[in-house]
C-alpha positions, 0 to 999 in steps of 0.5 A, spaced: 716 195 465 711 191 461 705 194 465 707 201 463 707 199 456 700 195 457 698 201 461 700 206 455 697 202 450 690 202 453 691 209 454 691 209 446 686 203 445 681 207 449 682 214 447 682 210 439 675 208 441 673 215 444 675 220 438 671 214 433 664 215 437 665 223 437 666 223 430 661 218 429 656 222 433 659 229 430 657 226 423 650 225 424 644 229 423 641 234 428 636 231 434 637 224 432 640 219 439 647 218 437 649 210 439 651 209 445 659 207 446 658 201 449 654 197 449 649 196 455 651 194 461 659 193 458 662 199 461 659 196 469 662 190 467 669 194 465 669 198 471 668 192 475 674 189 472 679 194 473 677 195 480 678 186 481 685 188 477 687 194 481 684 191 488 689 184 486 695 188 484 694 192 491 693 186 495 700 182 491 704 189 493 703 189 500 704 181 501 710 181 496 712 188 502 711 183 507 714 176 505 721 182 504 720 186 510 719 179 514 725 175 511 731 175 515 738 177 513 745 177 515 748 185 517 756 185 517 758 191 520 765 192 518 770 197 521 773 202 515 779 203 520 780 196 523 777 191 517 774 188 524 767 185 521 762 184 526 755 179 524 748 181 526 742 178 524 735 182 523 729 182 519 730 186 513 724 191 515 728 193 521 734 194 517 733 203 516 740 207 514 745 207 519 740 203 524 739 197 525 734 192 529 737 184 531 732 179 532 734 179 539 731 186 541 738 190 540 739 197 537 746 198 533 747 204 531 753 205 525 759 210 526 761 214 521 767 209 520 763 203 519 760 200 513 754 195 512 754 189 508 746 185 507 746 178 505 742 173 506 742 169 512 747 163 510 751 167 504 755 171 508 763 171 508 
């Protein structure tokens, strides 16, 4: 939630500095060379910086997917008519709607009567 706001108030940082260099070049006298925004070489070192701060944020997303889809979670299948609770384990990756794919290999498919409880492992009933 703080990224959004830092984002917006970068937006509004930048479009500040952007209007103030076109009214600073728009009050100026014809033909004279209007300064630069940035000064020379800031806007290369800018630029790198995003670019070192996005390829950052890309590579923690995609561990942080990673580390989540690898750790491995207690599925309890419970019969709605029965109450039988039936314990699986498997990765959280492998655990897709009403599918779900054990350590062992094996396939579960859930019947319309059968809900899913995820827990980690450890901290089930």
């Amino acid at each position: 939630m703080i990224w959004k706001f830092l984002l917006t108030a970068a937006v509004i940082v930048a479009a500040f500095f952007f209007i103030r260099h076109r009214l600073r070049v728009a009050g100026q006298p014809p033909g004279e060379v209007p300064p630069p925004l940035l000064p020379a070489g800031t806007a290369r070192k800018l630029a790198a910086a995003v670019l070192a701060i996005m390829l950052l944020g890309s590579g923690w997303s995609l561990y942080r997917s990673w580390a989540l889809g690898h750790q491995v979670v207690e599925v309890q299948v419970v019969n709605a008519n029965t109450g039988t609770i039936t314990a699986y384990k498997a990765y959280r990756r492998d655990v897709e709607g009403r599918v779900i794919r054990t350590l062992d290999g094996r396939e579960i498919r859930l019947a319309d009567v059968e809900r899913m409880i995820l827990t980690r492992e450890g901290q089930g009933f």
